[in-house]
C-alpha positions as CSV (number, residue, x, y, z in Angstrom):
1,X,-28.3,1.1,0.4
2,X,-27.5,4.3,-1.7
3,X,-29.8,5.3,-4.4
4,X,-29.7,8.0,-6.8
5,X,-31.5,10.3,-4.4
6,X,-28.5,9.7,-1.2
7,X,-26.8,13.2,-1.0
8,X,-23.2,13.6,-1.6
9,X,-21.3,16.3,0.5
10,X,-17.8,16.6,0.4
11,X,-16.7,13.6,2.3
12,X,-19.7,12.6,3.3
13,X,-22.7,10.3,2.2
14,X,-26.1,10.5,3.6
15,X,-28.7,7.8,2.8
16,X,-32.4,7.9,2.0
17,X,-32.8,6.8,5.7
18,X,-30.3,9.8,6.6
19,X,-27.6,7.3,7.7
20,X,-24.4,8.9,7.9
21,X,-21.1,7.4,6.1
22,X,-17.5,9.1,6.5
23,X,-15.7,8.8,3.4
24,X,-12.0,9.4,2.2
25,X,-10.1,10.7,5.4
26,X,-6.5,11.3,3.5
27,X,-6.3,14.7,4.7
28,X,-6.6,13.1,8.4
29,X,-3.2,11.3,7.8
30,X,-0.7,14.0,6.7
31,X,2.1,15.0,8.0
32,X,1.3,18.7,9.4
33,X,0.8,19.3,13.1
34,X,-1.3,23.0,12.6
35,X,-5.1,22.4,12.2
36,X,-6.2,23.9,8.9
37,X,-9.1,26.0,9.9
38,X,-10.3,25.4,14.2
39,X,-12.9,27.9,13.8
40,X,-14.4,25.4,11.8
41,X,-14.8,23.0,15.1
42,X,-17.0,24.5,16.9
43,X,-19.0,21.3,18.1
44,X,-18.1,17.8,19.3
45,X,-19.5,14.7,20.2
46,X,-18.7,13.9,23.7
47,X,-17.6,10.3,23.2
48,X,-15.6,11.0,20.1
49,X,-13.6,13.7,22.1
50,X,-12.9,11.0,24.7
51,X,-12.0,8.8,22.6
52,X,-9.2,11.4,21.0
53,X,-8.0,11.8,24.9
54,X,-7.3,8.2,25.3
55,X,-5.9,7.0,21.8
56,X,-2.2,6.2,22.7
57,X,0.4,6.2,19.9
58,X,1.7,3.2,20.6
59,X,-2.1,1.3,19.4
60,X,-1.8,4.0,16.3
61,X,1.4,2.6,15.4
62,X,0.4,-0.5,15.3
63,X,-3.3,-0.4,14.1
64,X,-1.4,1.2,10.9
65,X,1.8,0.4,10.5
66,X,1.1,-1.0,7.2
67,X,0.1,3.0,6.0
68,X,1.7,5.6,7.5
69,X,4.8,7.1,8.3
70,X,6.4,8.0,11.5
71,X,5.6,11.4,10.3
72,X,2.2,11.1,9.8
73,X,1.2,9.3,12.7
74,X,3.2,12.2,14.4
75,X,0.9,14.9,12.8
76,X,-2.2,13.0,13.5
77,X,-1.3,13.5,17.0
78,X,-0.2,16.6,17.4
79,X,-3.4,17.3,15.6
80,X,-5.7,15.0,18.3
81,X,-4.0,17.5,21.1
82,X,-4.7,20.6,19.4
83,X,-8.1,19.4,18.9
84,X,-8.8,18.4,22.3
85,X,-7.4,22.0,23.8
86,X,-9.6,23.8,21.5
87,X,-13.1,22.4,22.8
88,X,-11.2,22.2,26.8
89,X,-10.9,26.1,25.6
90,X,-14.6,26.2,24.2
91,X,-16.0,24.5,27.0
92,X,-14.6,26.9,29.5
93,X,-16.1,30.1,27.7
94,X,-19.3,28.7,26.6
95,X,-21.5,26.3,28.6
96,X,-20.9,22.6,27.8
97,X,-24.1,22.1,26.2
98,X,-23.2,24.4,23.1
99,X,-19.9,22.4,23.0
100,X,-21.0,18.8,22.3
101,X,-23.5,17.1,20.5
102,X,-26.5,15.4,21.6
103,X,-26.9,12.0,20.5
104,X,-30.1,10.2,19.1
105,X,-31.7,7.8,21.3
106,X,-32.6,4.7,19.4
């Protein structure tokens, strides 16, 4: 639950319990294939970067073909690549560890 105290960043919400909850992702489906600013991405959790790697276009086409354009879902992916050859590029300067996130144990 949010109260007047849950932070408000941008695209992001944070609750009292520091929950984390990914709002508003427009910008994710344009139609552009550059990424806007990659010196910005400079960590990545493991499993989400896997989970880039395997997305196929043929499940994005029809997980939204309701929404988006040809164009868009063209972008996205040509956006997912770039994004995964920047951290294969990161993770072969730098160790691993500095590349990706450590997840919470629960």
């Amino acid at each position: 639950m949010f109260t007047t105290a849950t932070a408000i960043l941008g695209n992001v919400l944070i609750s009292e319990s520091w929950h984390l909850w990914m709002i508003d992702f427009t910008r994710a489906f344009r139609a552009y294939n550059d990424l806007k600013e990659p010196k910005n991405l400079v960590k990545c959790d493991r499993q989400l970067l896997e989970k880039l790697r395997s997305m196929q276009i043929s499940e994005v086409e029809q997980a939204t073909k309701k929404w988006l354009t040809q164009w868009e879902i063209k972008g996205l992916m040509a956006r997912r690549d770039k994004i995964a050859a920047h951290f294969d590029k990161l993770v072969a300067q730098k160790e691993k560890k500095k590349c990706f996130m450590t997840r919470p144990t629960r």
